[in-house]
Every structure is written in C-alpha cells, then in structure tokens.
N, C-alpha and C positions, 0 to 999 in steps of 0.2 A: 725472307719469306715469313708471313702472316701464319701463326698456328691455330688450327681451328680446333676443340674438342667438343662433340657433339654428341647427345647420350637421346637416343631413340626406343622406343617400345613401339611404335603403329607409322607407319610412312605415310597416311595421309595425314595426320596431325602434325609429323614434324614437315613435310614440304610446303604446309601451311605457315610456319614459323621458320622456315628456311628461305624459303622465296624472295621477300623482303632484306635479306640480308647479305643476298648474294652480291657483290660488286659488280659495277658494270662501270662502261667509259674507259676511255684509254690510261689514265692516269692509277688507273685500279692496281694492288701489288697482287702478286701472288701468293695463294692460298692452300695450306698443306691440311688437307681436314679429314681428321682423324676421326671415323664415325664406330660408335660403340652401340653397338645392338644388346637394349638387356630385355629378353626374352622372356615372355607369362611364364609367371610360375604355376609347374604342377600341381595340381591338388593334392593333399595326402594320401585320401583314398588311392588316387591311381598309382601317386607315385608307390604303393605297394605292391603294385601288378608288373610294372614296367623296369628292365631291366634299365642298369647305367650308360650301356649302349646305345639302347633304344631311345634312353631321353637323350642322350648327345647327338644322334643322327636326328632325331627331331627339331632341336635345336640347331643345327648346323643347318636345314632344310627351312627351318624359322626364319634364320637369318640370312639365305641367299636371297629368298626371294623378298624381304624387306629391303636389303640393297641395291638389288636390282632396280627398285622403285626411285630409290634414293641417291645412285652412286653417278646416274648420268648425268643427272641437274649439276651437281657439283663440280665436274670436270671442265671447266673453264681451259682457256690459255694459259698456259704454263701452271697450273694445281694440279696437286695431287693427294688422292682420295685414300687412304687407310682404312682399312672395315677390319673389325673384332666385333668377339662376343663376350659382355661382361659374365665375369668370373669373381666372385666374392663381393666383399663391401666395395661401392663404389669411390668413395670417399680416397682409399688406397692408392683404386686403380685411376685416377686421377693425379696423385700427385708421383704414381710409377710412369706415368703417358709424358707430364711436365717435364721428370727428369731425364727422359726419353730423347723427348725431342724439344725441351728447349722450353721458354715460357709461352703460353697459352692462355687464350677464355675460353670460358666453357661454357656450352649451353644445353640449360635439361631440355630438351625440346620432346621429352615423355610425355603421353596424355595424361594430365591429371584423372582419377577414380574417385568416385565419389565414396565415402566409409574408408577410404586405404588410404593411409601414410606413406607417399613416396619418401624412400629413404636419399636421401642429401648427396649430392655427386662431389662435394667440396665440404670442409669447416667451415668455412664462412657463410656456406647457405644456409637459411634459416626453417628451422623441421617444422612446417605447416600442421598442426595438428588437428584433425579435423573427427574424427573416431564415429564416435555416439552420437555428437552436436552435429556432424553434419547431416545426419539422417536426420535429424530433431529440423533442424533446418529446412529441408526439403517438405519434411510433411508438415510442419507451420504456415510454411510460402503455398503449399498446393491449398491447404484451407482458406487461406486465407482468398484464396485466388475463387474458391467454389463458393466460401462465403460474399465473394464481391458480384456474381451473378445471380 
C-alpha cells in the first residue's frame, strides 16, 4: 500500500492539485492518504477575546467541513483516508506521520499567500521567501500593466 501525505488549508485549491493525481485504471495500487488540515491562523487581536476551547471547537468545525469536501474524492477501491488537524511545526509532524505509518510523499497542496511565508512540511523543502519583494512585485507588474494601456 502507496502512503499518501497531504497538507491542505482550502479544499478547492487542493482538489484542484488532487484531482490529477488520483490513480485510475485497473493496475492502480492502493492508496493510504493521510490528509492534514492546517487550519488559518487566529489573529492576535481576537485570539485575546477567544478562549482555548473556543478556538479548538472552531478548528475542529474548520476542519470537518474541509474534509468533507476532500475525503470522498479520495476513497477509491481499497484506500483509505486518515484526516488530522495540524499541531505545531509541520516539518515534525511529518516525519511523526513517516514513522507512523511507514515511508511516504508528501504534498503541500496549501494555497500559496501572497506577503506570507508558508512554513516547509519537510527538510528538504525549500523556504520560498517572498515577504516585502513580493508585494514590490505585485505593484511593479500592476504598473507596469496600467503603464501599457
């Protein structure tokens, strides 16, 4: 059996990068796919108002209904679907999931943010840094886009 790890924040974005990946055809193996829901972060403002319950039942509520979107595509012939909610560094809980269940690929299949540093699901992925330059980016391409009209 094929181990899948798969790290999600928005279920249209990832069934967009899922889709293409699924196996089809008889010769296809089976597939244990392990989906990790890492959930928006709180603001600080709120997270001052909001107790630790309250952001866990939100989060728990986050992540049903992300799965739900996500967990029937996945259920093929003989797979089977694992769903969590990440908890700490990811990088961690990737190589806790590998020695779990065995070796694995991984796929960030998060929406990239424009100004925000996705933090790295592995060592070996390499940390995109995009900060201040890619806002400088965005509004150089729009000028240059209204200078072309």
């Amino acid at each position: 059996m094929d181990n899948m790890i798969v790290y999600i924040d928005e279920a249209a974005y990832a069934l967009k990068m899922l889709t293409p990946m699924l196996p089809s055809g008889e010769t296809r193996t089976p597939t244990r796919w392990i989906v990790v829901g890492c959930a928006p972060r709180i603001t600080h403002h709120v997270s001052k108002w909001v107790t630790n319950s309250a952001r866990q039942s939100w989060r728990g509520k986050w992540a049903e209904k992300v799965f739900d979107q996500i967990v029937p595509l996945l259920q093929g012939p003989g797979d089977s679907v694992i769903t969590q909610v990440a908890r700490g560094p990811l990088c961690d809980l990737t190589e806790a999931l590998i020695t779990q269940y065995g070796a694995a690929r991984v796929l960030d299949a998060r929406r990239p943010k424009l100004g925000q540093d996705l933090p790295p699901v592995t060592h070996q992925q390499p940390q995109e840094a995009q900060g201040v330059w890619g806002y400088a980016a965005v509004v150089a391409g729009a000028g240059v886009l209204l200078a072309a009209d």
